[in-house]
N, C-alpha and C positions, 0 to 999 in steps of 0.2 A: 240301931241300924248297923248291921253287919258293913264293913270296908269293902271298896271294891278291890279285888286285885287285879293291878293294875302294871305294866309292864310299858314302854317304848313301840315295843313287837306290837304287842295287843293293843295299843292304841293307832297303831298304822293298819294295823288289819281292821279297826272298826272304822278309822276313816275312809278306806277304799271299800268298805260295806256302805258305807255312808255316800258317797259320791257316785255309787254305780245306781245305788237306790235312789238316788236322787235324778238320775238320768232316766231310770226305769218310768218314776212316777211322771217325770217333767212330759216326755212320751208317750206317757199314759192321754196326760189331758192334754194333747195337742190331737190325742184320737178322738177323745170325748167331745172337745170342742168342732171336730170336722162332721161331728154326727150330732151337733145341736143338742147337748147335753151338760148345757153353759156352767146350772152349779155345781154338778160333779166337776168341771174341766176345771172350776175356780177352787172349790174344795183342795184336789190336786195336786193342783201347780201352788199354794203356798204349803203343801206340807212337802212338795220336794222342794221348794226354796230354803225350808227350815234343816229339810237334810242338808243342805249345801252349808249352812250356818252352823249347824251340829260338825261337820267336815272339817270347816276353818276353823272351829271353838278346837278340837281335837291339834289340828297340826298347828296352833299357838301353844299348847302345853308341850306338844312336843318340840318344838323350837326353845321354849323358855327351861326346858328340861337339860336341852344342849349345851346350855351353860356354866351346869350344874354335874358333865359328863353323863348326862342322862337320867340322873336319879330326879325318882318322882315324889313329892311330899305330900302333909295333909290334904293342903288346898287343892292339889290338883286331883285330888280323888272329887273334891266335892264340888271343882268345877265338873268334872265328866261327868257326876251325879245329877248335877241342875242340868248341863247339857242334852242329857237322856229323860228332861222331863219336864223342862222350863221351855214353852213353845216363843213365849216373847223373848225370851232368851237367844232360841236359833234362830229367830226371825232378826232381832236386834244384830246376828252377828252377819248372818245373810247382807243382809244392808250394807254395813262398814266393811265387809271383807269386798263387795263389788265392789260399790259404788263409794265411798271410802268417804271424808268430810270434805274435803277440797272440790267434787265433782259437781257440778251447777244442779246436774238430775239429783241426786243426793238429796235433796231437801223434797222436792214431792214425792220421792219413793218412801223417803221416812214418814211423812205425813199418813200418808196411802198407810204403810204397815204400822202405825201407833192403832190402827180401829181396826186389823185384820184379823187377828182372832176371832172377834164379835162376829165381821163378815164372815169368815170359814165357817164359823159355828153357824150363823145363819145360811149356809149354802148347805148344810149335812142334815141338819134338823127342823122338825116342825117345831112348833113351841110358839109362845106367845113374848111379845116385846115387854121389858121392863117400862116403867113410866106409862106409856100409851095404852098396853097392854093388847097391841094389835097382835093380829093371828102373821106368824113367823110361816111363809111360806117360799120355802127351797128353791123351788121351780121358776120361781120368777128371778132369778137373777139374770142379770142381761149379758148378751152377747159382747158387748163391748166391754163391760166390766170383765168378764171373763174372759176376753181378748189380751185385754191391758197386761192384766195377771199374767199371762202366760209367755207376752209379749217380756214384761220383765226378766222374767229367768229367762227366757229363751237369750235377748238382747245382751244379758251377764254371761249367761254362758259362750256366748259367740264369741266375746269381746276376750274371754279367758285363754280358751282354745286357739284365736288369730293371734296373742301377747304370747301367747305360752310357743307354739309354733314359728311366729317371726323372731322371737328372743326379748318383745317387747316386758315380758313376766318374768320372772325367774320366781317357780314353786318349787318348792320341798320335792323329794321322791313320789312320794304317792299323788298328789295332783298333778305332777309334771305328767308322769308316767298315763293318766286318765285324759288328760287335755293335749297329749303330744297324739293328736291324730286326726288325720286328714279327713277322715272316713266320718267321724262323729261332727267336724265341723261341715260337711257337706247334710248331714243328718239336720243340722240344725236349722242350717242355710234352707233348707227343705221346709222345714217346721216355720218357719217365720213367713213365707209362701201362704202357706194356711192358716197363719194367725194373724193376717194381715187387715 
């Protein structure tokens, strides 16, 4: 397996890849879900949850790199490796980087994403259920499940954006600089409107 090269620089530029992508998508399914296109909008909204969790995975190596005057080592090649390809991974960090262990929600959001890849995968594909060996059909995921879903990121991201802006958050450069604006939390504020 060839090494990633990997840099400080390069990994601030894949987390503000990572966090725009992730607003892109979050936006995406708040459109899918306004046009009743429930498992696409559920689909969506956890893979930009995972960008969000991929974003935080990124600005902890580069935080923990800081102490180190920025030098990056083995591990941190092979955290960015699992990062860019372990989905319960970004999902796991999505989680603790909101909603964190002390937060009351924290425990049914964790619940909710320990069985959410299975859900995502049953929101993208037909196929048939293990065990029961029922026919896997897409279309029927429901409005509210895919509400919820979107309701989370949407709820994280508001929460980030009003800390980040009132000074209640202190983030690194690159999410400071993504969550320092008015414009995206009136976006949001919008979003939650129609995901209501």
């Amino acid at each position: 397996m060839v090494d990633l090269k990997l840099s400080t620089r390069k990994l601030n530029a894949l987390q503000y890849a990572c966090l725009q992508n992730a607003l892109r998508l979050h936006f995406d399914s708040v459109l899918l879900a306004k046009g009743r296109s429930f498992a696409s909008a559920f689909a969506i909204s956890v893979i930009a949850s995972e960008e969000l969790g991929k974003a935080f995975g990124m600005a902890e190596i580069i935080f923990q790199a800081g102490f180190d005057k920025g030098r990056l080592h083995a591990e941190d090649s092979k955290l960015v490796r699992a990062l860019l390809s372990d989905h319960k991974l970004k999902q796991g960090w999505f989680v603790s980087s909101f909603f964190g262990i002390l937060d009351p929600k924290a425990k049914a959001v964790l619940r909710r994403y320990q069985d959410i890849q299975r859900a995502k995968n049953n929101a993208i594909y037909a196929g048939v259920r293990k065990g029961n060996h029922q026919i896997v059909r897409p279309f029927l995921i429901s409005a509210s499940k895919a509400k919820q879903q979107i309701r989370t990121v949407n709820n994280a991201l508001i929460d980030s954006v009003e800390g980040t802006l009132n000074g209640t958050y202190g983030y690194e450069d690159v999410a400071d600089h993504v969550f320092r604006s008015r414009r995206l939390l009136n976006k949001l504020l919008r979003a939650a409107k129609t995901v209501r």
